[in-house]
N, C-alpha and C positions, 0 to 999 in steps of 0.2 A: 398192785401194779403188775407190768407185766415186762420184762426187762429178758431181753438178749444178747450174748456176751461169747466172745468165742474164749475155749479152755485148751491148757496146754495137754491134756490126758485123753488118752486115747481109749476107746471103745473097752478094748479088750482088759487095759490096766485097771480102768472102774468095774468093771464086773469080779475080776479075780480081787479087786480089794472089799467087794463086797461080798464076794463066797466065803473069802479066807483071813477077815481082819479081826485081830482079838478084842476090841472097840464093840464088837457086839459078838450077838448069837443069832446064826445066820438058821433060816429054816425052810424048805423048799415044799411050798403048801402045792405048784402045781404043775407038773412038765409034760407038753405039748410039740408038736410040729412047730415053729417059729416062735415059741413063747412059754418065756417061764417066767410062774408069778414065787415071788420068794418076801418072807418077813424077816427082816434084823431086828432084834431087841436088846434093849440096855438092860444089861446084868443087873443094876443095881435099880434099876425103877421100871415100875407096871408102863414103860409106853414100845413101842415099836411103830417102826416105819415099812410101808406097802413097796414091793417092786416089782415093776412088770419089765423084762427083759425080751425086746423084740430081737431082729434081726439086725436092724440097724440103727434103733433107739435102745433108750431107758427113761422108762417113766418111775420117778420115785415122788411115795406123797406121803409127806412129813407127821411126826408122829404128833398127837395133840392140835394142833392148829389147821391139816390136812393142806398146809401148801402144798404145791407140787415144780418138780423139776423136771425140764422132759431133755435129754441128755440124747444129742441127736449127728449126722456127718451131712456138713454142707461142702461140696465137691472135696477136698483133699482134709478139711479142717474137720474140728468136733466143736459142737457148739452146746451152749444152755440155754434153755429157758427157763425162766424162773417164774411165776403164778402164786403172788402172797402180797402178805403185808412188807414196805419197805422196810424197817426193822428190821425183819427177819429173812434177808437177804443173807445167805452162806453162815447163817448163826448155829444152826442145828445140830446138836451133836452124833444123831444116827441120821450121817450125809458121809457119803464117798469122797477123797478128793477131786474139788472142784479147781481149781486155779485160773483164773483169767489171763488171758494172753498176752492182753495189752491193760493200759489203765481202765481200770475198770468204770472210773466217773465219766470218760470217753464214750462208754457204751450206749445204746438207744434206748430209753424206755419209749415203748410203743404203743403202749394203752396204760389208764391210770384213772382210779376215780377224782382226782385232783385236776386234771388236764384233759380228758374223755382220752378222746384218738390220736388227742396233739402229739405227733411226736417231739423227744428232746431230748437230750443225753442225760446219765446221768446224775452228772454236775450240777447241770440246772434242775432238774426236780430236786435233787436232796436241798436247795437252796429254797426253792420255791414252799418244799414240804416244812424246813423250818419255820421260814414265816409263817406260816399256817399257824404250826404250833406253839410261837412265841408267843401271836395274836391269843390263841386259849391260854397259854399259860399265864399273859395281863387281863383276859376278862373273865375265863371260866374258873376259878382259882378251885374250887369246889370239885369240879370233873376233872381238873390235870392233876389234882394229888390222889386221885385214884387209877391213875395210867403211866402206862413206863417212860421214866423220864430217860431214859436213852435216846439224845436225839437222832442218830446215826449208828447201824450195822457196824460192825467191827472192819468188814471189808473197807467201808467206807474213810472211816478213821485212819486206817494205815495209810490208802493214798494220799490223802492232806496231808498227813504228817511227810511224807515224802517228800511233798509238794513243799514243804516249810509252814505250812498254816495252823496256825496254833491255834489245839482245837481242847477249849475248855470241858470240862468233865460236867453234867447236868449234878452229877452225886457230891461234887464240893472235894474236901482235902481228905477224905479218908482213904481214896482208891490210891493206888501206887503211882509215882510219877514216872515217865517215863524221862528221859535222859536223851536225848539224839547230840552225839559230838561231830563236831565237823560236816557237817552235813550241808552236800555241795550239790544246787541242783541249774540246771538250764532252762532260763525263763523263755518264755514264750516268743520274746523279742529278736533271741539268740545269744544274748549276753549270758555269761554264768554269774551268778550269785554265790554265796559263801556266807554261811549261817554257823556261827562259832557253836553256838551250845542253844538246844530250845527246851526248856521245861515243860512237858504238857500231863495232863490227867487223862489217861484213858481210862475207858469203863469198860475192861476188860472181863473181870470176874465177877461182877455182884450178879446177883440172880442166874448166876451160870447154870444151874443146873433145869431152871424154865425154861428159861430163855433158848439153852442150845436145843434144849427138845423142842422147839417150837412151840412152846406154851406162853403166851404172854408174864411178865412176874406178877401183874397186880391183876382186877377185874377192872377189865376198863368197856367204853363202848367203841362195837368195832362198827367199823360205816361196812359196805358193801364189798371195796375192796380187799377189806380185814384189814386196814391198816390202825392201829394203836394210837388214840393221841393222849 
């Protein structure tokens, strides 16, 4: 898919967090007139991530899986784009911070091999990609225990949780529960709501260390847009 998102980080803070961050091993393969290309590598595993630092972008393309993020100024703002699997939306562990501005399930995806050119926020593909994947998970039982049962990016899962929406864990009771107390939000209607206490599982850590590199955890087959199911 292909998803645009404004961030709250500024040109220059993403570049000095990617010269100077102890999260990797920064390396300067190429410096030019408007353009340097630079690798970050994870200390502890064989992958790294590509960057190409223009003038008034950053194109970074992820380690293992080669998404890519083009990190760019639309009149005063910074914006993203993101070009991958929906999983692996802000999962990666050698990625600069990115931060979204606004809710992120608000934002447009603009192209998708699920929808073509349709656009639509968010919201609606992550709902729409579900059912997809329930659909496989009740007929293809064979090819979805070979694919990451994460159904949602981590990004994903904090705004629900925000939202109040109680977002079960595909991996069952082993993951850590998380806790949200008092948690007070304003419904769409304009009325506020008041949610005492909500249990949920997120699927924060299991396959962490694939996963944030952008490597899928299992072999699965990828469609076109390298999306996972």
């Amino acid at each position: 898919m292909k998803i645009q998102f404004e961030i709250k980080e500024k040109l220059p803070e993403i570049i000095a967090e990617i010269m100077h961050s102890d999260k990797w091993q920064t390396k300067i393969l190429e410096k030019m007139h408007g353009l340097e290309r630079i690798t970050i590598k994870d200390p502890n595993y064989k992958s790294e991530a590509c960057i190409e630092i223009w003038q008034h972008e950053i194109h970074i393309r992820t380690a293992w899986s080669n998404y890519t993020y083009r990190i760019f100024t639309r009149g005063n703002a910074v914006w993203c784009e993101y070009i991958g699997a929906y999983r692996g939306l802000l999962e990666q562990k050698l990625l600069p911070s990115l931060t979204p501005k606004m809710n992120i399930l608000d934002s447009e995806v603009v192209e998708s091999s699920l929808t073509g050119n349709k656009r639509q926020t968010l919201r609606t593909y992550s709902s729409e990609n579900l059912k997809l994947k329930n659909f496989r998970r009740d007929n293809f039982k064979e090819e979805y225990n070979v694919t990451s049962p994460q159904d949602h990016p981590t990004v994903v899962y904090d705004e629900y949780i925000k939202e109040g929406m109680p977002m079960p864990s595909p991996y069952g009771d082993s993951l850590l529960c998380k806790t949200i107390h008092d948690l007070e939000r304003t419904r769409t209607i304009g009325r506020t709501g008041i949610i005492a206490q909500i249990n949920i599982i997120i699927p924060r850590h299991c396959c962490s260390d694939l996963i944030k590199n952008g490597k899928p955890p299992v072999t699965g087959v990828e469609d076109t847009n390298r999306t996972w199911y």
